[in-house]
N, C-alpha and C positions, 0 to 999 in steps of 0.2 A: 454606870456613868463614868464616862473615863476624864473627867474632869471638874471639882467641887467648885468652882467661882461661881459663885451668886450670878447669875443673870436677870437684871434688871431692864423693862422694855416702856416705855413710854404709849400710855393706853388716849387713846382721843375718847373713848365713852367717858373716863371718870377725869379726863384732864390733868392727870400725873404718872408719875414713872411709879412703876407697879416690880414686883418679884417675880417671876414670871414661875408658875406651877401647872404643869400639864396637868390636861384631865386624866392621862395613861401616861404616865413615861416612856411605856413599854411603847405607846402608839401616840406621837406627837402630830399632831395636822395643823397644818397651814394651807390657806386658800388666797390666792391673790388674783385680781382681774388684768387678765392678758390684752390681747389686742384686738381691735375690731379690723378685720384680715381685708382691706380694702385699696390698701395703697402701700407703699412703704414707709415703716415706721419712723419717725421722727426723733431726732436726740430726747425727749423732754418724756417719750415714749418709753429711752432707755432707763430713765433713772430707775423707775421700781421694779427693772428686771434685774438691776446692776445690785440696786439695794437687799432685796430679798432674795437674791443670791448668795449674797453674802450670810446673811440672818440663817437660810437653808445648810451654808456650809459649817455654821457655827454650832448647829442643834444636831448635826449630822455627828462635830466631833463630839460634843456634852451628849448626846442619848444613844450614838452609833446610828451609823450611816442604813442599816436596815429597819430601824426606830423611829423613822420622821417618814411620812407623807406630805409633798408637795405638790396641788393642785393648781394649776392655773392654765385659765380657760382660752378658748379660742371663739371670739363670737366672729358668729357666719354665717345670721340673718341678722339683716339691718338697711335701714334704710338708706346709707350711706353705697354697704355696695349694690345696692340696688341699682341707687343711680350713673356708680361710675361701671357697671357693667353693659348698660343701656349706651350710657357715654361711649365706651370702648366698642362697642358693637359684638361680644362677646359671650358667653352663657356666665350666670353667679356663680358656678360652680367652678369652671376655667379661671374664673378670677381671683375666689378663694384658695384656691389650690397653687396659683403663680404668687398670691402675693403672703401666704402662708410660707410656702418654700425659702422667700425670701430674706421674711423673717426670722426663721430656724437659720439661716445661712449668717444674717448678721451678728445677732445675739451669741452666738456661737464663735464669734469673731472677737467677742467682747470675751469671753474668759468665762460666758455661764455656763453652767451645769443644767442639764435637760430635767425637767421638773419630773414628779414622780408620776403625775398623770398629767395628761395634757387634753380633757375633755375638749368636743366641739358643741355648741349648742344646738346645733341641726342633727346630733348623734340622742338628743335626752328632750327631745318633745315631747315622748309620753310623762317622763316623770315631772314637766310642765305643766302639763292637765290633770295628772295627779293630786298636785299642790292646789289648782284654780279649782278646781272640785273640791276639796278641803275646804277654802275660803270661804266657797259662797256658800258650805252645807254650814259652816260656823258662823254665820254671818257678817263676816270680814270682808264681801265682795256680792256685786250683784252683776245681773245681763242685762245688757238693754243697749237695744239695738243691735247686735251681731257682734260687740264690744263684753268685754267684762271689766269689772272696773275693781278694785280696792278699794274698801271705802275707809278712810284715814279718820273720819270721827269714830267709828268703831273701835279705836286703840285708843285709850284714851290716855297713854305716856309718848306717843307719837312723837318722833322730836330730837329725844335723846342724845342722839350722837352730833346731831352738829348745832342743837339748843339754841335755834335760832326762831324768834318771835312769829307768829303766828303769817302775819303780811309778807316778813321777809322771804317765808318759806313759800307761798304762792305765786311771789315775784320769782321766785331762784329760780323753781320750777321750771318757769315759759310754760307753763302749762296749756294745751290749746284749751279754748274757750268753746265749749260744746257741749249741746241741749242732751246730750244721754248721761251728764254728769252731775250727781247728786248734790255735791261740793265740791268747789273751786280744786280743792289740794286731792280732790279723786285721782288715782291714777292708773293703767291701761294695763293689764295682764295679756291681754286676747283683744286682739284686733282683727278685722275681716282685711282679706288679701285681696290686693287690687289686680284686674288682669294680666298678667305676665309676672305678676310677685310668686315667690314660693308659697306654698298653700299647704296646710294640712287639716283634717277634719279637725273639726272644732268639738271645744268639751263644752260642759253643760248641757246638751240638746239642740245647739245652735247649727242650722244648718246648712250656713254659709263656710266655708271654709277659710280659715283666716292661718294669723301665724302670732307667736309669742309678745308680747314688749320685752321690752331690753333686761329689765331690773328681775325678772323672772326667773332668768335663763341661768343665772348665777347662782339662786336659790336653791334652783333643780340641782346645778350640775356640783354646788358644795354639799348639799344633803347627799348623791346618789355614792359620794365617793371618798366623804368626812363624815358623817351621821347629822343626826339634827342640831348638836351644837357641836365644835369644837375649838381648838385652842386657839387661832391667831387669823385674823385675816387682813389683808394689807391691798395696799393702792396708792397710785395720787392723790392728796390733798384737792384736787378737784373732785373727786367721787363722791367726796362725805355727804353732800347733796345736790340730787336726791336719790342718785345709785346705791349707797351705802343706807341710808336711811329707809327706804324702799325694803329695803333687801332683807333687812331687818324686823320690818313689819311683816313681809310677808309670812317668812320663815317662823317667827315667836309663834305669829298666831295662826299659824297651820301646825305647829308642833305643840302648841300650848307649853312653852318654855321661857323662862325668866329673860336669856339670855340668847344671842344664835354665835358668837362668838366670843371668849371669854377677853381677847387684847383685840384693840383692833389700832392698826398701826399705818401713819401716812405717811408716804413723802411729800417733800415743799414743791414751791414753782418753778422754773426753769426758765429763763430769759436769756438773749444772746445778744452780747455785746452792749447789753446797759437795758437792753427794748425786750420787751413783749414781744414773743417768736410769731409771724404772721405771713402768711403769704401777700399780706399787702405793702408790707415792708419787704420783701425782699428777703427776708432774714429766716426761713424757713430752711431749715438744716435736718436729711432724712440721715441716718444712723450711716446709708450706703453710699451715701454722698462721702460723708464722712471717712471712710474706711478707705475711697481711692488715693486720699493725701497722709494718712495716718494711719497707725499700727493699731489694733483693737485695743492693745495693753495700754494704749497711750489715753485714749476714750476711757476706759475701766478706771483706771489711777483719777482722771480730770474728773469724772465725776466723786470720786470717793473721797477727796478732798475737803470735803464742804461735809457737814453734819450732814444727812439725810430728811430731816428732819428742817432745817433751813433753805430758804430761796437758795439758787444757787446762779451766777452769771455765768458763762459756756464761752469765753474768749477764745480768740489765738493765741494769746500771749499765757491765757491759760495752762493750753494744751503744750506750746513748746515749752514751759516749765516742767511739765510734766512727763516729757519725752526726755528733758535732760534727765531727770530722779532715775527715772527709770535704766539709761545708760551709766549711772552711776551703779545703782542697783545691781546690775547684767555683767559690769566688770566687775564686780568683786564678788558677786555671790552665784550667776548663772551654772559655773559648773561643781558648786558645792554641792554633797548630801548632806541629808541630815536629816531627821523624824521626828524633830522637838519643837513645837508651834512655841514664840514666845510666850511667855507669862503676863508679859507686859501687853504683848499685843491682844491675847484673851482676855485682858482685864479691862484692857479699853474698849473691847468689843462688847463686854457681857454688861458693860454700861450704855444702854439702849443704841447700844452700833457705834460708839466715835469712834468712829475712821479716821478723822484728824489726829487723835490722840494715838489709835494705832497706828500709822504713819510717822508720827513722833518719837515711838519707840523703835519702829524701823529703820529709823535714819541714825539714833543712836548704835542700834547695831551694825549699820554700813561704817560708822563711825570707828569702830571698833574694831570689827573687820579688814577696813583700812589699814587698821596701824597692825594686821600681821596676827589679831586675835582669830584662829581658825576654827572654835569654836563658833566664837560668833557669828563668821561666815555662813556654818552651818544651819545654823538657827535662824541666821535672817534668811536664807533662800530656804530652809521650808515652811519659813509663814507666810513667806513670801506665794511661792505653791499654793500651800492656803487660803490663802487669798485670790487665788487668781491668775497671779502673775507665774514669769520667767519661763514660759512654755516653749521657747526657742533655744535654742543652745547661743551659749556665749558670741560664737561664731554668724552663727545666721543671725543673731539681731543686730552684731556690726555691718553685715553686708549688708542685710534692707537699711541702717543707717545712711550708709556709703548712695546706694543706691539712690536715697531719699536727696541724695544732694546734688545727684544729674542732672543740674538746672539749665535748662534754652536758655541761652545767653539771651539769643537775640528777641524772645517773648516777652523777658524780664525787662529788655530795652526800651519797646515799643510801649509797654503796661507803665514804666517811669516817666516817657513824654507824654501818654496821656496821661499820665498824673497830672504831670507839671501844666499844660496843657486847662488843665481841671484848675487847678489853683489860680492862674494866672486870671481865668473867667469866674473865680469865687466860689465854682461849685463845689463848695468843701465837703459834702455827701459823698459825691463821685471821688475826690481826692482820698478820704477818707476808704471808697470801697475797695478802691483801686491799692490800697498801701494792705490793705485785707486779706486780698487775695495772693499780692506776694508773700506777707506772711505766712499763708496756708502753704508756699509751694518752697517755702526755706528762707527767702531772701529778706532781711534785714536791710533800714533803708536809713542812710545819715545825711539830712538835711544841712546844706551850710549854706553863707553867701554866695558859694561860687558853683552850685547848683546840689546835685544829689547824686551822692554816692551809693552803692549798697556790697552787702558781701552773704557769705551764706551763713546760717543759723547754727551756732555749737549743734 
């Protein structure tokens, strides 16, 4: 262990920050649930790659970087792309494959580091059937109809992780309402394939061909390549149920074990600009939207900002804060070396991730740095490393700066009278989106009596 600081992680099973103790030091695992490969991912998509990135980089330096297994999945049956491949007029497989790529391309734009395995779920359907065949030989699941089902009175601590009342949890659910289900809170392992779906022979003797449920495939694919239990599994705070809760059932009681993961850790919600991110709001922001007006470091840093752990608002004003730290940052320490990750910054990390607080101690050593301490220089650009950042040389991030502030005059002009335009009619939505979108493209805007100025963004 090339570093003694306590690491401390915040567990959602027990509801408090825990000591964190691997089963093997020698072989640390963590499992986090990836993306379902259907579209391009979405900001709110990014946070738990951005998050358990970090947590990955941290246990990579505390156990060495050959010591830590990172799995995180790729689902690539579902019913989502089902339908937007039908939509697109396309094959699932073209779709998965384009919108896969894409993802590798953004994430990678962000400052993460490629997980240690990146299962697909269309790659471990037998170890799917394996498990469903388990359930129903233990009586944890039954057939009927061409369906297999989990039967959730069968566990009788059911629950556990997100210990929500009985009603609350058949509401959560949305569970469909249907005569092959034992109990309301049953839920679907094995499903028969509808014509033109992917189909694979079905287990138990069924023999209609169908394809996996969702909560399944995660079971399979963290047993095949962490064991039956391991250390830490992570996701959005949306998953707790009934993905995570699912997930759990299944696995204990196909393993007949206490626990399926010993921490299990979430990130908060993500909203933009005050609102609930929605295609019906307008407010839907995908990761590569993103990257055409902004630096990935700049995204990395804006999310990192905020606990992990906490809601988090995804502004503009956000993010050009976070473009200045970072030019701050890039002049004094981009072309330092140095091998020495803060103390500060590791202590604030090993305390379930504060990233604020590490940030705090970064900014003391820009501070420091500053006034001509070249030590500290050094120290701050390679926690900085560490973290993520300063992957451009001094030079190249003032040009894309430069660059970034090649603004159409005359675009800028025509977007200020329809502003004004907008206000003058009340539409203060429109006025509002419209003052949005220059922001996104540099331009700062100063309202007076004698109409509206604007200039470009430090």
């Amino acid at each position: 262990m090339s570093w003694i600081m306590e690491l401390k992680l915040y567990d959602t099973l027990t509801r408090e920050k825990r000591v964190f103790v691997p089963l093997d030091p020698a072989r640390v695992r963590m499992y986090v649930c990836g993306p379902t490969v259907y579209d391009f991912a979405h900001i709110g998509n990014a946070r738990p790659v951005i998050v358990f990135d970090v947590l990955f980089r941290l246990l990579r330096h505390i156990y060495g970087a050959d010591h830590v297994t990172y799995v995180r999945n790729i689902t690539d049956v579902d019913d989502k792309i089902n339908a937007r491949a039908a939509e697109r007029g396309i094959s699932i497989r073209d779709l998965t494959e384009e919108t896969y790529k894409n993802f590798k391309a953004d994430i990678e734009a962000l400052g993460c580091l490629p997980p240690t395995v990146e299962p697909r779920a269309t790659e471990h359907i037998d170890a799917m059937k394996v498990l469903i065949e388990r359930l129903v030989a233990g009586g944890h699941a039954y057939v009927e109809q061409d369906h297999v089902l989990f039967s959730v009175p069968s566990m009788p601590d059911y629950g556990q992780l997100s210990k929500r009342p009985l009603d609350e949890m058949i509401a959560g659910a949305r569970v469909e309402v249907a005569p092959y289900k034992k109990d309301a809170q049953d839920f679907v392992l094995w499903k028969p394939s509808k014509p033109g779906e992917p189909a694979w022979p079905s287990p138990c003797g069924i023999a209609t061909p169908g394809r996996p449920g969702w909560h399944i495939e995660c079971s399979a694919m963290s047993w095949k390549h962490l064991g039956e239990t391991f250390d830490i599994h992570g996701g959005g705070i949306d998953l707790v149920f009934p993905h995570h809760e699912n997930e759990i059932a299944q696995s204990r009681c196909a393993f007949h074990t206490g626990v399926m993961a010993n921490y299990w850790m979430h990130n908060g919600f993500l909203q933009v600009e005050g609102e609930k991110m929605s295609k019906s709001l307008g407010n839907f922001v995908t990761i590569h939207a993103l990257l055409a007006d902004w630096p990935g470091e700049v995204l990395r840093l804006n999310m990192l900002r905020t606990h992990y752990r906490q809601p988090i608002d995804w502004t503009v004003k956000g993010l050009e804060e976070s473009w200045k730290t970072l030019d701050d940052w890039y002049m004094v320490a981009a072309d330092a070396s140095g091998t020495l990750v803060s103390g500060h910054v590791l202590e604030a990390l090993s305390d379930d991730l504060n990233t604020p607080q590490a940030i705090a101690a970064l900014h003391g050593l820009r501070n420091r740095a500053q006034s001509g301490d070249r030590l500290a220089a050094d120290e701050l650009a390679s926690s900085l490393r560490f973290l993520g950042f300063l992957r451009e040389s001094a030079a190249d991030w003032a040009a894309r700066r430069q660059a970034g502030r090649d603004i159409d005059v005359s675009k800028v002009q025509v977007l200020i009278d329809a502003r004004t335009a907008a206000r003058k009619a009340k539409n203060f939505a429109e006025s509002d989106r419209i003052r949005d979108e220059l922001a996104a493209m540099g331009v700062v805007l100063k309202d007076s009596k004698d109409g509206t100025t604007w200039e470009i963004a430090r």
